[in-house]
C-alpha positions in Angstrom: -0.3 8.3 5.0 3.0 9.8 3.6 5.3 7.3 1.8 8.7 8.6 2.3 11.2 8.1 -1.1 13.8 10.8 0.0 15.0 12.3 3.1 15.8 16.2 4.0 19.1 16.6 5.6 19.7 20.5 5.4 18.2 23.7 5.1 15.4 23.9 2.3 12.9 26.5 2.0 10.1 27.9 -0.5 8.4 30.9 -1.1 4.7 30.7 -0.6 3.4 33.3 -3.1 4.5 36.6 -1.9 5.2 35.8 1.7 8.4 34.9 3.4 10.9 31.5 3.1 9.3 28.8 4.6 11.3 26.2 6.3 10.7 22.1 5.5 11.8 20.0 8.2 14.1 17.5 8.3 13.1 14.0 7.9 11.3 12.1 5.6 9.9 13.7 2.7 8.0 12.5 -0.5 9.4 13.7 -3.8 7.8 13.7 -7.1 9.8 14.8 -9.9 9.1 16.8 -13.4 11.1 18.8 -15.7 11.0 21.7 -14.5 9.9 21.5 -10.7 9.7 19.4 -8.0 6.8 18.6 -5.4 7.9 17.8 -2.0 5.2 16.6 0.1 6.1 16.1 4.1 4.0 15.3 7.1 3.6 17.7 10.3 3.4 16.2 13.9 -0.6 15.1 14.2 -0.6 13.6 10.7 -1.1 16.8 8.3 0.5 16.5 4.9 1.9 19.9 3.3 3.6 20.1 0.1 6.0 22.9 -1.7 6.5 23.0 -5.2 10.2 24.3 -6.3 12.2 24.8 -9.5 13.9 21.6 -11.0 17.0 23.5 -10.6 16.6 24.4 -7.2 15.7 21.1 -6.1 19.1 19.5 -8.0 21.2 22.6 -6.4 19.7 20.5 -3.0 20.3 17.4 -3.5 23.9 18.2 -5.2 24.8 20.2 -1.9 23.5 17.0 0.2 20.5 19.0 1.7 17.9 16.4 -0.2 18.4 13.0 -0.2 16.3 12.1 -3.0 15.1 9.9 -5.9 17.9 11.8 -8.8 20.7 10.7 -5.9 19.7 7.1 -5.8 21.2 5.0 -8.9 18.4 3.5 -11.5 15.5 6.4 -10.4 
C-alpha cells in the first residue's frame, strides 16, 4: 500500500523510453527525492502501483508552478 507524502494538482507527464507523454493522475502520489531526479510512485484504481522517474529540474519546475504538491514545498523536508 501507497503512502501518500505529496499530492498532484496539475498536468504532469513522463516520457517512457521512446514512446509518447504519459499522463499521472491527480491525487495522491509518493515522492522520493535525489539530486538529480525524482521518483513519483502512484496507485491506479484496483490497487496497482506505477512509478515515473523525472529530472530534479523538472520535478521543481512542478511543484514551483503548483502542479506537485510535494515534500521541497512543505517547510523542514
Amino acid at each position: 500500500m501507497l503512502e501518500p507524502n505529496a499530492q498532484i494538482r496539475g498536468v504532469v507527464e513522463f516520457r517512457a523510453g521512446d514512446g509518447p507523454m504519459v499522463l499521472i493522475p491527480e491525487g495522491p502520489c509518493l515522492i522520493v527525492l535525489a539530486e538529480d531526479s525524482a521518483v513519483i510512485h502512484w496507485e491506479e484504481e484496483g490497487g496497482t502501483v506505477l512509478n515515473a522517474a523525472i529530472p530534479r529540474v523538472d520535478y521543481d519546475e512542478h511543484v514551483e508552478a503548483g502542479r506537485i504538491v510535494g515534500p521541497a514545498a512543505v517547510p523542514g523536508a
